[in-house]
C-alpha positions in Angstrom: -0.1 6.5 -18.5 -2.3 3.3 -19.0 -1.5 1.4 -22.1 -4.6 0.4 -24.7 -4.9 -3.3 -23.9 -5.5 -1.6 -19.6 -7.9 0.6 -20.9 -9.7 -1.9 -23.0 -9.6 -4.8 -20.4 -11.0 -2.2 -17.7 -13.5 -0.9 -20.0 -14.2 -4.9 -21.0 -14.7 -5.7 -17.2 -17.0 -2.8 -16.6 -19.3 -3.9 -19.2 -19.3 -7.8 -18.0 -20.2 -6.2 -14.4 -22.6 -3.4 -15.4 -24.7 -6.4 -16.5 -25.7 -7.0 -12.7 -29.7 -7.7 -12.1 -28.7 -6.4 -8.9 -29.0 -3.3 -7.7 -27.7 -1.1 -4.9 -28.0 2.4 -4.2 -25.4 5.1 -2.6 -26.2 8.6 -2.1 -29.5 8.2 -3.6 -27.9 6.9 -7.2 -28.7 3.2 -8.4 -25.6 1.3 -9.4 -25.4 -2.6 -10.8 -23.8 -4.1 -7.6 -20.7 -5.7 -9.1 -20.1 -2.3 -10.9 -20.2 -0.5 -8.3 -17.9 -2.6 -6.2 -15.4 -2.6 -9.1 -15.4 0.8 -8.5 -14.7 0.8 -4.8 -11.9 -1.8 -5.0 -10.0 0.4 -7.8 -10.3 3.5 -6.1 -9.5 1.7 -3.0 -6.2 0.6 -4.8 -5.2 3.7 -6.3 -5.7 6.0 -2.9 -3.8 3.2 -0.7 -1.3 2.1 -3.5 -1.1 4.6 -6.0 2.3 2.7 -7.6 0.2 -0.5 -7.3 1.4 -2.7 -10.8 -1.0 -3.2 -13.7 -1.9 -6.1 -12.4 -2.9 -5.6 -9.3 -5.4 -2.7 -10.7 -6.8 -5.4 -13.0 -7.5 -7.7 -9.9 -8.8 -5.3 -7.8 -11.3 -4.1 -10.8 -12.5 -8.2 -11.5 -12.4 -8.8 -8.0 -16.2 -9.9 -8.2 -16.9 -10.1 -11.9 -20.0 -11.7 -13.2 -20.8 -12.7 -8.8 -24.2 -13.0 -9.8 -23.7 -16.0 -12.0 -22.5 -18.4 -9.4 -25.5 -17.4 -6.1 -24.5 -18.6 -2.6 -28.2 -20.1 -2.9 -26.5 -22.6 -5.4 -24.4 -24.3 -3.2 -25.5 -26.4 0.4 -26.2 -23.1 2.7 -23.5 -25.1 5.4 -19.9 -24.2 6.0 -18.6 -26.7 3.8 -20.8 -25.3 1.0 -19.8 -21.9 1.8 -16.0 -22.4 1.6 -17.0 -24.5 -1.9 -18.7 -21.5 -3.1 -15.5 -19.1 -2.1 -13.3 -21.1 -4.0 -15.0 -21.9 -7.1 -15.8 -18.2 -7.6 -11.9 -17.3 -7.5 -11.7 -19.7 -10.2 -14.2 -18.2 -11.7 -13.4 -15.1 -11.5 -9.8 -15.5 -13.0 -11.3 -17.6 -16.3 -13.4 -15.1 -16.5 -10.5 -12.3 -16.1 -8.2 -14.3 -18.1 -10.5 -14.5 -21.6 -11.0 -10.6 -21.2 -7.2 -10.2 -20.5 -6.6 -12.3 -23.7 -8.6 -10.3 -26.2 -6.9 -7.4 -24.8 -3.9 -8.5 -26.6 -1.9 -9.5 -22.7 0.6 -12.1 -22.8 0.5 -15.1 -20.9 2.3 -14.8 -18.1 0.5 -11.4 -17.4 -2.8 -13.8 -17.4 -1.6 -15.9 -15.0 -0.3 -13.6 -12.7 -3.8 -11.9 -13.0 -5.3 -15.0 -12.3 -2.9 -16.0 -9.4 -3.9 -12.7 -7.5 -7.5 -12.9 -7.9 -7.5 -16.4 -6.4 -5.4 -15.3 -3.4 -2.6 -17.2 -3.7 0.4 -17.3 -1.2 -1.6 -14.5 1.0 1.2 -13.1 4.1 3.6 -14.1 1.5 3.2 -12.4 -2.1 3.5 -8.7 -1.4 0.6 -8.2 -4.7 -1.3 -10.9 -3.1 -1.2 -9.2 0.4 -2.4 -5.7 -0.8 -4.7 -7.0 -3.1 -6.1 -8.5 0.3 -5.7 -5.4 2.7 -8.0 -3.6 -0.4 -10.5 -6.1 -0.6 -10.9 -5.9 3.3 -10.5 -2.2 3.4 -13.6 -1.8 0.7 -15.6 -4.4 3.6 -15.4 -2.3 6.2 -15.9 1.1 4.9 -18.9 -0.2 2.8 -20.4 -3.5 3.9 -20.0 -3.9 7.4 -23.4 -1.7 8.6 -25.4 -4.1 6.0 -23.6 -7.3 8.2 -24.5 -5.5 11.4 -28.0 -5.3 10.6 -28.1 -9.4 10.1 -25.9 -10.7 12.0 -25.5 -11.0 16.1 -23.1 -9.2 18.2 -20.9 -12.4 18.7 -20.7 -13.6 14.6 -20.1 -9.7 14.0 -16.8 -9.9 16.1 -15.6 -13.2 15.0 -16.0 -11.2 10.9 -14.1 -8.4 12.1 -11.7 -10.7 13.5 -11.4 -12.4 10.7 -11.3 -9.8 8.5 -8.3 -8.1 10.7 -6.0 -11.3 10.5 -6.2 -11.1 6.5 -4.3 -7.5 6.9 -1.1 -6.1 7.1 0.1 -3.4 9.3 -0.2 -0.7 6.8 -4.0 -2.5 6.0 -4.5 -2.0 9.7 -3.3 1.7 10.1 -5.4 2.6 6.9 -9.0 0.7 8.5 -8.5 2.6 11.8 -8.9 6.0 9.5 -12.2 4.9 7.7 -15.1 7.0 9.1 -17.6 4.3 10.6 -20.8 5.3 12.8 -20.2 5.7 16.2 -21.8 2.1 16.9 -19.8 0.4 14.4 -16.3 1.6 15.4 -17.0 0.6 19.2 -17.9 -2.9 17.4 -14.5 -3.3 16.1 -12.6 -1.9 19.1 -14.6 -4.3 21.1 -13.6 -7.0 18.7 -10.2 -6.5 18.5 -9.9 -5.4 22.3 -9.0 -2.1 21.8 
């Protein structure tokens, strides 16, 4: 049963991320890009952690709120600017989280633990943290790998996966190995992971 200030937060979020100039299209309907991955990461949630607490569902929903706001293009394009980028956005994203969460009526310590997930903090070691993580990684590779493989060279595309594959746990792992990826794609990741 979710309470009124869930179902006014979520509703709250949607609206900040239905505001999206961008635009991306699956099975031939057009979705506001943040929207739609707000979608993906709750459903994710709720099929892989379906006990997941109420604040994890909140994270997982304002994952990416308001992206657009803060472009890539804003920052140097170098790896310093990148991981500058990365981390003011998970600020971002929690302030942002964190006024909706307050005119919801949520108490402050339900804030902050909001606002501590969506920043990542103590990944391996919070258990909320960790699945959050796992979902966020999950929702990559089922949906925005093939758009990576079309940029990026053989060689970047396995450090990603990689990457991406470190961040999970177990359970994460078992649950990617499931995901129904082209033929192409899945020998990618087994050749990346040496498989």
């Amino acid at each position: 049963m979710k309470t009124i200030p869930f179902l006014n937060a979520s509703a709250w979020i949607d609206a900040e991320n239905e505001a999206d100039p961008n635009n991306e299209i699956y099975q031939e309907i057009t979705y506001p890009k943040e929207l739609l991955y707000s979608d993906r990461m709750y459903e994710r949630l709720m099929d892989f952690q379906p006990n997941a607490s109420e604040a994890v569902q909140i994270a997982a929903k304002a994952q990416h709120i308001c992206r657009w706001k803060m472009p890539r293009e804003s920052y140097p394009m170098d790896r310093v600017g990148y991981l500058k980028w990365r981390e003011d956005l998970k600020k971002f994203h929690a302030k942002t989280t964190a006024e909706i969460l307050k005119k919801a009526g949520y108490e402050d310590t339900f804030i902050d633990r909001v606002s501590f997930l969506i920043e990542k903090k103590l990944l391996k070691k919070d258990e909320e943290t960790q699945l959050l993580e796992d979902v966020i990684c999950l929702v990559f590779l089922e949906f925005y790998l093939d758009p990576f493989v079309q940029k990026h060279d053989t060689e970047k595309l396995k450090n990603i996966i990689l990457k991406t594959w470190n961040k999970m746990s177990d359970k994460g792992h078992q649950e990617a190995l499931k995901i129904s990826y082209t033929p192409e794609n899945l020998q990618l990741i087994k050749d990346s992971l040496g498989l």
